[in-house]
C-alpha positions in Angstrom: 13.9 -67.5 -99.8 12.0 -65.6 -96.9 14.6 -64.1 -94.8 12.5 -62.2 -92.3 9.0 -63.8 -92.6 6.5 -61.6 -90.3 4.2 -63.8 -87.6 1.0 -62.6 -89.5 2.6 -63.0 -93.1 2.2 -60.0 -93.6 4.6 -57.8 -95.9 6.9 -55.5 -94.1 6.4 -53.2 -97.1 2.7 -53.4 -96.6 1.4 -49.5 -96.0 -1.6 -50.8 -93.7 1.2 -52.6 -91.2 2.4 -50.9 -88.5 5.4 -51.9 -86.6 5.8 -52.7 -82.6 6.2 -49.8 -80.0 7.3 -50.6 -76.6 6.6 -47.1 -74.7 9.0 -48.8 -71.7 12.0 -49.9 -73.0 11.7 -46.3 -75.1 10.9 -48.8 -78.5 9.3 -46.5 -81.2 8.9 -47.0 -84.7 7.9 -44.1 -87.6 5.2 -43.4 -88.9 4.3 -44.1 -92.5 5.4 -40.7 -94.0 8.8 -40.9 -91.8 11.8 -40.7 -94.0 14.5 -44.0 -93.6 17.9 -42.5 -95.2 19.3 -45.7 -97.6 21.7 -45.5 -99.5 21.0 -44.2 -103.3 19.7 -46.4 -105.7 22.5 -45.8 -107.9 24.9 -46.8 -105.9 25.9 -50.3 -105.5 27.3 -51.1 -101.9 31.2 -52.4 -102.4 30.9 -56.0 -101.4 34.3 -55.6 -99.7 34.4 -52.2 -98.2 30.5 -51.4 -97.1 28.8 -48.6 -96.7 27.2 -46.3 -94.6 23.9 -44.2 -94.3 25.4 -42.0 -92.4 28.7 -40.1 -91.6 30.9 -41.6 -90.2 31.1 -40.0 -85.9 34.8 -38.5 -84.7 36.8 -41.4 -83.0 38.0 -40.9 -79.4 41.9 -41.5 -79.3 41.5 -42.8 -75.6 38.3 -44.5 -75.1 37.3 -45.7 -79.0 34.9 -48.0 -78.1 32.9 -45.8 -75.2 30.3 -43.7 -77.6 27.1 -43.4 -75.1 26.9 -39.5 -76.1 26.8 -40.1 -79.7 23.4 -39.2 -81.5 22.6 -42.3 -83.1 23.4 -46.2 -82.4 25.6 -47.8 -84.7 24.5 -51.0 -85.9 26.4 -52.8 -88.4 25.1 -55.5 -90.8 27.6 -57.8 -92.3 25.9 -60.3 -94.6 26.9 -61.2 -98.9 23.7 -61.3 -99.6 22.6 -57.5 -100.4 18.9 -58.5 -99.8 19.8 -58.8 -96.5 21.1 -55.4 -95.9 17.9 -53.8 -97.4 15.2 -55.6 -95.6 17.0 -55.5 -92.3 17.1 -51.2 -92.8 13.4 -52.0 -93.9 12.0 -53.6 -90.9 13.7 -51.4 -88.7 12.3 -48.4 -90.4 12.0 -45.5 -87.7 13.4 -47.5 -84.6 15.0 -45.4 -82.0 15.8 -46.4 -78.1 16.4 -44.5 -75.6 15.4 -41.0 -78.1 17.9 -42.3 -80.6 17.6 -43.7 -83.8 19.7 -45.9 -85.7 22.6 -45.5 -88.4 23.2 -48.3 -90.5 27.0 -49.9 -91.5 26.8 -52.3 -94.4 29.3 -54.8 -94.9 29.3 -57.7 -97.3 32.2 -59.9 -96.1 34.5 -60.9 -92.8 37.4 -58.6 -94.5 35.3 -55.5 -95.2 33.6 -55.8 -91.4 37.0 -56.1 -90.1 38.3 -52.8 -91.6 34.9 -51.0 -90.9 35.4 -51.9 -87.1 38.6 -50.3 -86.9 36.9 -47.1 -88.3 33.6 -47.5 -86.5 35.0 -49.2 -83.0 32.1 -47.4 -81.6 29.7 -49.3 -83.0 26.9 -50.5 -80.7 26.0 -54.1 -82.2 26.6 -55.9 -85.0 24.2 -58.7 -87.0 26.7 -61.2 -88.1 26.7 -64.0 -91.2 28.7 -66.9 -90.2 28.9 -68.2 -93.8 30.7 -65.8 -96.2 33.4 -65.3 -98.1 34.6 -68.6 -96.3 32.3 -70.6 -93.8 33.7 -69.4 -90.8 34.7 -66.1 -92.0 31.9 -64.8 -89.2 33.4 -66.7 -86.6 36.4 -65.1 -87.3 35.2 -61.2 -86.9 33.9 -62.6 -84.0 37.3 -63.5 -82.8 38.9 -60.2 -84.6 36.5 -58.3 -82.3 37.2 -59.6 -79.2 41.0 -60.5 -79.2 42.1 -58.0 -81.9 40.3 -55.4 -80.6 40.0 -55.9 -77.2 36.7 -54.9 -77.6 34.0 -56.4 -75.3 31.4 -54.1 -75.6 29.9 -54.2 -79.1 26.9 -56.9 -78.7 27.3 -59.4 -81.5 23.8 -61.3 -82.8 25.1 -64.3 -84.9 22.5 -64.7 -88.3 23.0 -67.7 -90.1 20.9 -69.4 -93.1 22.7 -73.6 -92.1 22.7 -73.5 -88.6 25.1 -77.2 -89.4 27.9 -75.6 -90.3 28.1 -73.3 -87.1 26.2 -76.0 -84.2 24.2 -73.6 -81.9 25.8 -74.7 -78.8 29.4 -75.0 -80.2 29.5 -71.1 -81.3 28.2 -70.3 -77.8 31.0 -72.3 -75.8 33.5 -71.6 -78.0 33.3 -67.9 -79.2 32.0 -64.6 -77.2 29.2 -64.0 -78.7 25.2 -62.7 -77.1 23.1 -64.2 -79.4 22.7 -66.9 -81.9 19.6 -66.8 -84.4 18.4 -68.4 -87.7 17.9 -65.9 -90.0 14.3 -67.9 -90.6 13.3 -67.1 -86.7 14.3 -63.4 -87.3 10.3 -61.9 -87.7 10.5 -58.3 -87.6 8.8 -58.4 -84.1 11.8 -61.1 -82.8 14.0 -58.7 -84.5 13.1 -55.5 -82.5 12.8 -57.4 -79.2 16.7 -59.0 -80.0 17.8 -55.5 -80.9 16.6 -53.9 -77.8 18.1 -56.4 -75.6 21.3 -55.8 -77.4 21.2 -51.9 -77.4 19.9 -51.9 -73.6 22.9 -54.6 -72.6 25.7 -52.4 -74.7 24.4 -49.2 -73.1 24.8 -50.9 -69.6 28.2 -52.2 -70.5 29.3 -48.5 -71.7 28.0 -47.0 -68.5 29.9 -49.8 -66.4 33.1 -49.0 -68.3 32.9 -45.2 -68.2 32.0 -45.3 -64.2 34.7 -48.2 -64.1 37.4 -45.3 -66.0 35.9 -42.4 -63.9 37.1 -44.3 -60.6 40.1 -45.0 -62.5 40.6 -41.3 -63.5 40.0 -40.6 -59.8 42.4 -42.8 -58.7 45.2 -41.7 -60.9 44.3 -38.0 -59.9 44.5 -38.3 -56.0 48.0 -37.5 -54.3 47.9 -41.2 -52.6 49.2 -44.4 -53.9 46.5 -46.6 -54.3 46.8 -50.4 -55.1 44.6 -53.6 -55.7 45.9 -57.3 -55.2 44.1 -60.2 -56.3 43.4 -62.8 -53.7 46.9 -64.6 -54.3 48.9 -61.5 -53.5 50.1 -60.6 -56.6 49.1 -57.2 -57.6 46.1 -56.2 -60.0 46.1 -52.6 -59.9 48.3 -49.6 -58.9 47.9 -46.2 -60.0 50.3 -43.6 -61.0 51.2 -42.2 -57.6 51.8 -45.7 -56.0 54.0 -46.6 -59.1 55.5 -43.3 -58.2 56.5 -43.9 -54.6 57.4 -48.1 -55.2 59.8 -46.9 -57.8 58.9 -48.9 -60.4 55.6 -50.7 -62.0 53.4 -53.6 -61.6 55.1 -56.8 -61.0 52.9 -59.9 -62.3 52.1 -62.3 -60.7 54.5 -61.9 -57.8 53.3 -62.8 -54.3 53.6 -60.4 -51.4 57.0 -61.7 -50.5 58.2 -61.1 -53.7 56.9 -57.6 -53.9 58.5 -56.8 -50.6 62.0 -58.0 -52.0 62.0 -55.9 -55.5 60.1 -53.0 -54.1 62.5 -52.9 -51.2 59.8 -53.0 -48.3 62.0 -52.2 -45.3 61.0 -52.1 -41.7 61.4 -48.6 -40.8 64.9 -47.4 -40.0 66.5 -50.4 -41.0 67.3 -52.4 -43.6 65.5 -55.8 -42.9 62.8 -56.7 -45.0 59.4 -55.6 -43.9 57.7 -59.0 -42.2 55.7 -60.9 -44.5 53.1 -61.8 -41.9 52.3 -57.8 -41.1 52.3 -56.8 -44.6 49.0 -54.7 -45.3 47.9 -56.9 -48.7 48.0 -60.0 -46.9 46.4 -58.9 -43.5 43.4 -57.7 -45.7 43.5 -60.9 -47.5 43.4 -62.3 -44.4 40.4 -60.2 -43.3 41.5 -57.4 -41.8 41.3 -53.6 -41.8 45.0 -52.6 -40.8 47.2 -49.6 -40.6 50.6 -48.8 -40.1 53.1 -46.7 -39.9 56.6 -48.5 -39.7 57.3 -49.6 -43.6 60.0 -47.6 -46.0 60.7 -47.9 -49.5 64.2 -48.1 -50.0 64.9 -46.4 -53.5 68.4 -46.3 -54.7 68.8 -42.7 -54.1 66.4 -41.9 -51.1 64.0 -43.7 -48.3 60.2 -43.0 -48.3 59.0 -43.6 -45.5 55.0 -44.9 -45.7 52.3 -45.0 -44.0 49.9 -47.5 -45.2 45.6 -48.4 -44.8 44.3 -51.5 -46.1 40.9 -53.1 -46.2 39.3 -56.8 -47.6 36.9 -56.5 -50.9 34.0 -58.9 -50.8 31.6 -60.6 -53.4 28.0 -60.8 -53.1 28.7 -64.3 -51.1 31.2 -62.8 -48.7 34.2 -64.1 -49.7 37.2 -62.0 -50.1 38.0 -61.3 -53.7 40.5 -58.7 -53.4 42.7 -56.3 -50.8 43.0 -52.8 -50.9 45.8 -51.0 -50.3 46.5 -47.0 -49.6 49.4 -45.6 -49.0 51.0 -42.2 -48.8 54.9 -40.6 -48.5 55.1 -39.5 -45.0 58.5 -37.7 -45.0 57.3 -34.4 -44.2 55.2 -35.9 -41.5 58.2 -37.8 -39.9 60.6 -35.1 -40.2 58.4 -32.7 -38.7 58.3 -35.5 -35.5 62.0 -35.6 -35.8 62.0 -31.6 -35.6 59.5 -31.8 -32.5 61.8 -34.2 -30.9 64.5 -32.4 -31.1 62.8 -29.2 -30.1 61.7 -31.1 -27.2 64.8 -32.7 -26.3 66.8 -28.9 -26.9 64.0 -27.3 -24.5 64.9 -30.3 -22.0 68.3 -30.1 -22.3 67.3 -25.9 -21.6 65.2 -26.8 -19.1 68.1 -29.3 -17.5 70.2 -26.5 -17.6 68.4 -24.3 -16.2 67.2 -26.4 -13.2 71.0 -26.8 -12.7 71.8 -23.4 -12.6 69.2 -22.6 -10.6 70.5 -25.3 -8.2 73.7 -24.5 -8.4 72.9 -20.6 -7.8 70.6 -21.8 -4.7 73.4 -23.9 -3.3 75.6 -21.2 -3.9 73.2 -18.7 -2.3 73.5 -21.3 0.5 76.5 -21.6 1.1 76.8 -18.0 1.2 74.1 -17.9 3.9 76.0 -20.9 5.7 79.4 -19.4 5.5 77.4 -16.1 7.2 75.8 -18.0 9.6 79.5 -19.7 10.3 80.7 -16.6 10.3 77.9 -15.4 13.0 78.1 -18.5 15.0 81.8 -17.9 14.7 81.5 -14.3 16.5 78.5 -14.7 18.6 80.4 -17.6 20.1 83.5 -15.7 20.7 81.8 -12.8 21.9 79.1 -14.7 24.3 81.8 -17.2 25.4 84.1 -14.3 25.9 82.2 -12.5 28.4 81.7 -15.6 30.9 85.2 -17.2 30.1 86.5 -13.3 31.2 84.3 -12.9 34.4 85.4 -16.7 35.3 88.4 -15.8 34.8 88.5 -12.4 36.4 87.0 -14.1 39.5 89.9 -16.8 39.9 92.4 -13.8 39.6 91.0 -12.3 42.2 90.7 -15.6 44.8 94.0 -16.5 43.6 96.0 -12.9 44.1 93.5 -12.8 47.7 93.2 -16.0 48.6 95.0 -15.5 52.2 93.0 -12.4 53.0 89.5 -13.1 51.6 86.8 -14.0 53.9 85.0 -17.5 53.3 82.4 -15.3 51.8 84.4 -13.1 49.9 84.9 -16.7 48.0 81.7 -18.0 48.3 80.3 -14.9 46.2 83.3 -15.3 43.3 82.2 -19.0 43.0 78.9 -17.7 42.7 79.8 -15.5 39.7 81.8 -18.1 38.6 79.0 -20.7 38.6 76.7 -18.0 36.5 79.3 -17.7 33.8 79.7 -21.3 33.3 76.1 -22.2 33.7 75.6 -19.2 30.8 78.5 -21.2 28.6 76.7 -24.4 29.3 74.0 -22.7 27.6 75.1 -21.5 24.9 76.9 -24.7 24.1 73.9 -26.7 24.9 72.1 -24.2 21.8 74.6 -24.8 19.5 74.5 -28.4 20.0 70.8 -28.3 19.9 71.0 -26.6 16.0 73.7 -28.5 14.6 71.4 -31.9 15.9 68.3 -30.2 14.4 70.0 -29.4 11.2 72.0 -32.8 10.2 68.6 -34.8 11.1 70.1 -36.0 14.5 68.0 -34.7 17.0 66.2 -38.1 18.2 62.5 -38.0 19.5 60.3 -40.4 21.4 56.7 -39.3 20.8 54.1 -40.5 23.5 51.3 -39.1 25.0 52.2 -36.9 27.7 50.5 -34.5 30.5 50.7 -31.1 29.8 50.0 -30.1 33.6 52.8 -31.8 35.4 55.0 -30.8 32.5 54.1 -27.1 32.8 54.5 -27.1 36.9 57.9 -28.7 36.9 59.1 -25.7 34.1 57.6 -23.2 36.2 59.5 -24.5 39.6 62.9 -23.7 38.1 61.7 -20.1 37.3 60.1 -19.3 40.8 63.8 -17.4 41.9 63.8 -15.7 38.7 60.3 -14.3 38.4 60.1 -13.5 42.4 64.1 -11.1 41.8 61.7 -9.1 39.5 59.0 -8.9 41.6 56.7 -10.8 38.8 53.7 -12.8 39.4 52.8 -15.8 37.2 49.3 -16.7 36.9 49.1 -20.5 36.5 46.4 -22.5 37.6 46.0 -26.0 36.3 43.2 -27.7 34.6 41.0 -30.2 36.4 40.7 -32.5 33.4 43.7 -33.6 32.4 45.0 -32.7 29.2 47.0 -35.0 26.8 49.4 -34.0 24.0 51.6 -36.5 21.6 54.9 -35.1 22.1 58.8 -36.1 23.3 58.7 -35.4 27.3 62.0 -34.1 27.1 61.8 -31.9 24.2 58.2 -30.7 25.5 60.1 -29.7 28.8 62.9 -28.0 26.8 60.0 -26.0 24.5 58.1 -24.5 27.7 61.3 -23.6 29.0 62.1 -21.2 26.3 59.2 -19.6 26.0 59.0 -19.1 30.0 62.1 -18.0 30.5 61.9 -15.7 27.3 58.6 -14.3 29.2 60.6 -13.7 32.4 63.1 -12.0 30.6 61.3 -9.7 28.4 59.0 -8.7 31.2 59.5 -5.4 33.3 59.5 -5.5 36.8 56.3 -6.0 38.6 54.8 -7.2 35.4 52.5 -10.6 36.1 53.1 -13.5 33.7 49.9 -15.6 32.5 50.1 -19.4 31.7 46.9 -21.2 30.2 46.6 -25.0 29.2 43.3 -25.2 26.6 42.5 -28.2 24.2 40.5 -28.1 21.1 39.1 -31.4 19.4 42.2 -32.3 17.7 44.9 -30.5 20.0 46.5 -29.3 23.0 47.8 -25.4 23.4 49.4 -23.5 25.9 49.5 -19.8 26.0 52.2 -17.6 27.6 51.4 -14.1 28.3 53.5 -11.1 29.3 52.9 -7.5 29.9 56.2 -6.6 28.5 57.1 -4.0 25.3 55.8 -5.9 22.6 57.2 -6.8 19.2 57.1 -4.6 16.2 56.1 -6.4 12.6 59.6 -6.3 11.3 60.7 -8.3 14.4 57.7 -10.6 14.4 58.5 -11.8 11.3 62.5 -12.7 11.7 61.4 -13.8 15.4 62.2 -17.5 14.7 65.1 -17.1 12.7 68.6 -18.4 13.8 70.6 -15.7 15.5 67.8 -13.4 15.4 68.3 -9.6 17.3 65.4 -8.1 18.3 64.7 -4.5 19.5 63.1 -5.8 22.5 65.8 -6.6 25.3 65.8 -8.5 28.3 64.7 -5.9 31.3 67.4 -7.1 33.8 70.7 -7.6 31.8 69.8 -11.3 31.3 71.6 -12.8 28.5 70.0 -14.0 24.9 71.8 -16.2 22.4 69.5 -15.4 19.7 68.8 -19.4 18.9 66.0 -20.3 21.6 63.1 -19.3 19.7 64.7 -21.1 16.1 65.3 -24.3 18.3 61.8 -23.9 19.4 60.0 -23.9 16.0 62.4 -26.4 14.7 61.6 -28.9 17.8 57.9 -28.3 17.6 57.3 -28.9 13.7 59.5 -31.9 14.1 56.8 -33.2 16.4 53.9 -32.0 14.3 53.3 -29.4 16.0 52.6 -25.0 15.7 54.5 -22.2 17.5 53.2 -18.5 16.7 53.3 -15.1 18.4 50.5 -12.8 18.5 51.8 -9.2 20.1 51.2 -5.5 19.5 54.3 -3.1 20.2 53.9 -1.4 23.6 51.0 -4.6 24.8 53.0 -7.4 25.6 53.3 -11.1 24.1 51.4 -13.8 23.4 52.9 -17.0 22.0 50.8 -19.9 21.6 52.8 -23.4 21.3 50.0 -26.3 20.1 51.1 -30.0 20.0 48.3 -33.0 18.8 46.1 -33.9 20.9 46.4 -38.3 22.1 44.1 -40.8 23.7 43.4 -40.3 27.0 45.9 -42.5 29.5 43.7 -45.5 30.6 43.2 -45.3 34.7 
């Protein structure tokens, strides 16, 4: 029988032939004088065992079947019929893909392939009888191979002499194999283009599987828990760090609810289950790219707490195949938060204290300044009420003791001095009064716009006895435009009137007084001018301050309670107004009192 008939009928042992060469798919066959290494003459192949031309390679404990950097392909020929065996090796003479030849593995029945596979597991394909020892004993290497072994790479090209035995189309459905071929197709050029495609389909397998175990070794090696789920929930894949940090291993076939129950998926700091619906698997099953933050593991001896990322997987047709889920132990992450928050709420708690020691010291510190200025209040009262309350008292001694003796004169002067020292304890009342209003919030204005002429005048006609006794000349001359300040009347009145009298007071005798009213676009000032000593720095800058003393003194005995001029910046910032002094020791005193400018009055 002609087992490998060539197109041209030609025999493959005929020197002038000369096999195929495919220079792109690497396809080369030897020369004539190229040496094929068979097996001696002499020695008779074991029918049950098989052979080899060739050592046998060192096995790889953990990845048997991935060979790719071997130096030959392994191709094993499992056939009773020893013809076979020899004109395969024949008509593959000097073959090599990819730079690398062929070795050769001979077995003559299902048993003896069987036990050469487990010593050869990296063998790259394998031309298989169906009919040998028994009829299906092919078929059932084929189903060693793949279910035994587990091994899905080796390409298997089913040869058979009575294709009825072993239908075409049944082998195919039924058992895993990549080609079917009657050994009376098999021409040596049908046999080199079948072995390519075999060689060039295992070699893409091999690369698929070693990339496929690279990621894998990746995955294994990085410090985050990685895991796959298939498209029902359950879980595919998870890699030594996620089995690590769930506790425990793959559970098949479980849905996501049933994954949250035995790994003990918590909602952070409690102890309820972690919501199905938010679960990472199932929002990227669903779609979506998530991330979170809240979910715990609750081991039996500690809590992880987890922060998770998880995205869909397509196929080429975009449907979602399978989720993606990474996760990491964020313990040092959340204790370091904790830490911060405590920090924060320590320097708080610091900074609480703090603020309330500083208050404390400042309402301390005011108090202290309170009690003092109680205790000033307390003496300058006595003292200034004293003096009047004496001379009032002094004068009534002397109208009662001379009543029947003193002229109607006599008594009209007492009652004069009497009047003087009441009017001076009316003052000082009225001052104290005045502060105690300012300071509780009291003191009740009624802004409106207001004429600073008329205003001015009717100050200046209570001060016309005063100024003439000292021989002092005011200089006032009124504006012809009117001018219009926002102001309380009352208050503006009580204002001018301090700093006039102050002006008459301070001045020396024969020293003229100058009054000005002048405006600017947004307000209304008036200037009061004295020739008198002047202030010195120190005393400008305590010269609105309650119960100030300056070195100036008044330059005819008159009396000073040391509140006018701190009732007059209170009342004039009330009103949104300005009060300042300009004055050079030994050149008199200016102070300038400036309230907002209003409308003008409609005529």
């Amino acid at each position: 029988m002609t087992i490998f008939p060539n197109q041209d009928n030609k025999s493959t042992s005929d020197p002038n032939h000369l096999p195929l060469t495919e220079d792109d798919d690497e396809l080369n066959l030897a020369d004539e004088d190229e040496v094929l290494v068979f097996a001696e003459e002499n020695s008779k192949p074991d029918r049950n065992l098989g052979g080899s031309s060739t050592a046998t390679m060192e096995e790889d404990s953990q990845s048997p079947f991935l060979k790719l950097t071997t130096t030959t392909w392994k191709i094993m020929i499992v056939d009773d019929d020893p013809d076979v065996h020899a004109v395969t090796q024949l008509a593959l003479r000097g073959f090599t893909f990819q730079h690398k030849p062929l070795t050769f593995f001979s077995a003559y029945s299902g048993q003896a392939a069987k036990e050469l596979l487990t010593r050869h597991p990296d063998t790259a394909l394998i031309l298989l009888d169906v009919i040998m020892e028994k009829n299906d004993s092919g078929l059932e290497v084929v189903k060693y191979i793949r279910e035994i072994l587990q091994n899905n790479l080796i390409r298997i090209i089913l040869r058979t002499g009575q294709p009825g035995d072993a239908p075409e189309e049944s082998v195919i459905l039924n058992y895993d194999i990549n080609d079917y071929k009657l050994k009376t197709e098999l021409t040596q050029r049908n046999l080199f283009i079948t072995l390519v495609a075999g060689l060039r389909a295992y070699q893409d397998l091999v690369t698929l599987e070693l990339n496929k175990r690279f990621a894998k070794q990746i995955l294994e090696a990085i410090p985050v828990g990685v895991a796959v789920h298939n498209v029902d929930g359950s879980m595919h894949y998870a890699n030594k760090r996620a089995i690590q940090l769930l506790g425990q291993g793959i559970i098949p076939n479980a849905p996501p609810a049933k994954l949250i129950e035995v790994y003990q998926l918590c909602l952070a700091g409690t102890q309820q289950p972690y919501p199905n619906d938010r679960a990472p698997a199932v929002l990227a099953l669903q779609g979506q790219t998530a991330s979170a933050d809240d979910l715990e593991v609750h081991q039996p001896t500690k809590i992880i707490p987890l922060e998770t990322w998880s995205t869909p997987v397509y196929d080429e047709h975009g449907q979602i195949i399978q989720a993606i889920v990474a996760f990491q132990d964020i313990t040092e992450r959340k204790q370091a938060e904790q830490d911060r928050i405590r920090l924060a709420q320590e320097q708080e708690a610091k900074n609480v204290a703090w603020r309330y020691t500083h208050e404390i010291e400042a309402k301390n510190a005011a108090l202290e300044k309170l009690n003092q200025e109680i205790n000033e209040f307390m003496g300058i009262a006595a003292h200034d009420l004293k003096n009047p309350l004496s001379g009032i008292r002094g004068a009534a001694e002397l109208i009662q003791a001379d009543l029947e003796t003193l002229s109607k004169a006599d008594i009209s002067e007492y009652m004069g001095l009497i009047h003087q020292a009441a009017q001076r304890m009316f003052q000082l009342i009225a001052n104290l009064l005045d502060v105690n209003a300012i300071e509780s919030g009291k003191f009740n204005f009624k802004l409106a716009a207001v004429e600073m002429s008329p205003l001015v005048q009717t100050v200046l006609n209570n001060y016309l006895k005063p100024a003439q006794a000292k021989n002092i000349e005011v200089h006032w001359n009124a504006p012809l435009t009117p001018l219009i300040a926002w102001l309380d009347k009352n208050t503006g009145e009580q204002i001018l009137d301090n700093l006039i009298s102050n002006a008459i007071k301070y001045s020396p005798v024969s020293k003229p007084i100058y009054i000005r009213l002048l405006q600017t676009e947004q307000t209304v000032c008036c200037e009061i001018q004295d020739e008198g000593p002047g202030l010195s720095e120190k005393d400008q800058q305590k010269l609105f301050g309650k119960f100030a003393k300056l070195t100036a003194q008044p330059t005819a005995g008159e009396h000073s309670t040391g509140l006018g001029l701190f009732i007059v910046k209170r009342l004039v910032t009330a009103m949104n107004g300005r009060v300042w002094c300009e004055s050079e020791l030994g050149k008199g005193t200016c102070f300038i009192v400036e309230f907002p400018k209003s409308q003008p009055v409609a005529t």
